[in-house]
N, C-alpha and C positions, 0 to 999 in steps of 0.2 A: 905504880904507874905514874907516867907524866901526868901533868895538867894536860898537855895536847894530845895523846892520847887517849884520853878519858874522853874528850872531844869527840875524835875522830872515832872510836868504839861505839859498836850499837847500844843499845840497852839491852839488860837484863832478859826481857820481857817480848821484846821486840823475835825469837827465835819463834814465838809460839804463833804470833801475827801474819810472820812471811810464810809460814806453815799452811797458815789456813788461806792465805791469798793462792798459793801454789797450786793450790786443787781442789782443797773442801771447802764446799760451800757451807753455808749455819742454815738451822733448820726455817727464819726467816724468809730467808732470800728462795729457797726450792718451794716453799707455802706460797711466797708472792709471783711465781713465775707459773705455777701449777694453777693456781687463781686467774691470773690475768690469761692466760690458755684457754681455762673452762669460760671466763667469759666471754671472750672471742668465738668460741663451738659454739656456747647458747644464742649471739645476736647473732652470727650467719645462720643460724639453725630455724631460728625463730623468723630473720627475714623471708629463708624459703620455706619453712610454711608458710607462712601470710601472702609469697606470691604463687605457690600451686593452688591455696584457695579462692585468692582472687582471681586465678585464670578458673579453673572449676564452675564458679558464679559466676561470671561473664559468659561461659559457655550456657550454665544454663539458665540465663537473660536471652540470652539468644533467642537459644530451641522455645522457651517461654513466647515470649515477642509471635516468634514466625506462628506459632499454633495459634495464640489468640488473635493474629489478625485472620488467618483462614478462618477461625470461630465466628468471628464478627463478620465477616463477610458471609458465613453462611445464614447468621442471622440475618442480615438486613434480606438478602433474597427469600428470607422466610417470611419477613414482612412484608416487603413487596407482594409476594403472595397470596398474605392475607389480605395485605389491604384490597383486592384484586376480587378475593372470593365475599369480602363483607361490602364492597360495591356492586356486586352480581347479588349478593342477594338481601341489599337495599331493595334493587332493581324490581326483583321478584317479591318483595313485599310490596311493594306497589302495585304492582300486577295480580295480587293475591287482594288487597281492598277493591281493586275494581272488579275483579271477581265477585269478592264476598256481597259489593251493591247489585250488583247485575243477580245475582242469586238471590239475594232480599227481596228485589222487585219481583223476580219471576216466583218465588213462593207466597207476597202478598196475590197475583194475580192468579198463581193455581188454586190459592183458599177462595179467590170471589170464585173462580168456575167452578170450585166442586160444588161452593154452598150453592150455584145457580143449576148447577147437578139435582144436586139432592130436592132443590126444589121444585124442581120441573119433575122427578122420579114422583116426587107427595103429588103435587100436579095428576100428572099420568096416569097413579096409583088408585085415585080419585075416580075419574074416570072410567078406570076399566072396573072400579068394584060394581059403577053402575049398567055395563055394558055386558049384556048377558054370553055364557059362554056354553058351549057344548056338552 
């Protein structure tokens, strides 16, 4: 063979190269394309679960929220309420002390008139033992 020839001729080596350029891939290149696939599936995957859960918890914040303000608003008109019946019967404890003295005085004054009962009975008693009878 010429010098220019030998030039212009591939290499030896060079048949096995256009070989594998032409169709087969190395088992490299199909591991790095089959990887970068699977990790592409896991972050879109992983994005939408994270945003069905965060719609899920939003919804139920929601439905949370709306029931504990009807809660709370049921409380306060339960308070309102009470507050309502422990001033009625502030009200009637007061009205039950003035009772209770108005009742003290009237059972100090039924004890003077029995004891002036009983006394005037001894009284009476007195008398009729001296008063002769039938």
């Amino acid at each position: 063979m010429s010098p220019a020839s030998y030039l212009a001729a591939p290499p030896r080596v060079a048949g096995s190269s256009i070989a594998k350029k032409a169709g087969c891939y190395s088992r490299r290149t199909v591991l790095f394309w089959l990887s970068l696939a699977f990790l592409v599936v896991a972050v879109v995957g992983s994005i939408a679960f994270a945003v069905v859960r965060g719609l899920e918890t939003w919804r139920a914040m929601k439905r949370l929220g709306g029931g504990v303000t009807g809660e709370l608003d049921r409380i306060a008109t339960a308070t309102a309420e009470i507050e309502l019946h422990l001033q009625a019967a502030a009200a009637s404890g007061q009205s039950l002390d003035t009772s209770l003295r108005r009742l003290s005085a009237s059972r100090a004054r039924l004890n003077v008139l029995t004891t002036a009962l009983s006394d005037a009975r001894t009284a009476f008693g007195r008398l009729t033992d001296v008063y002769p009878r039938k």
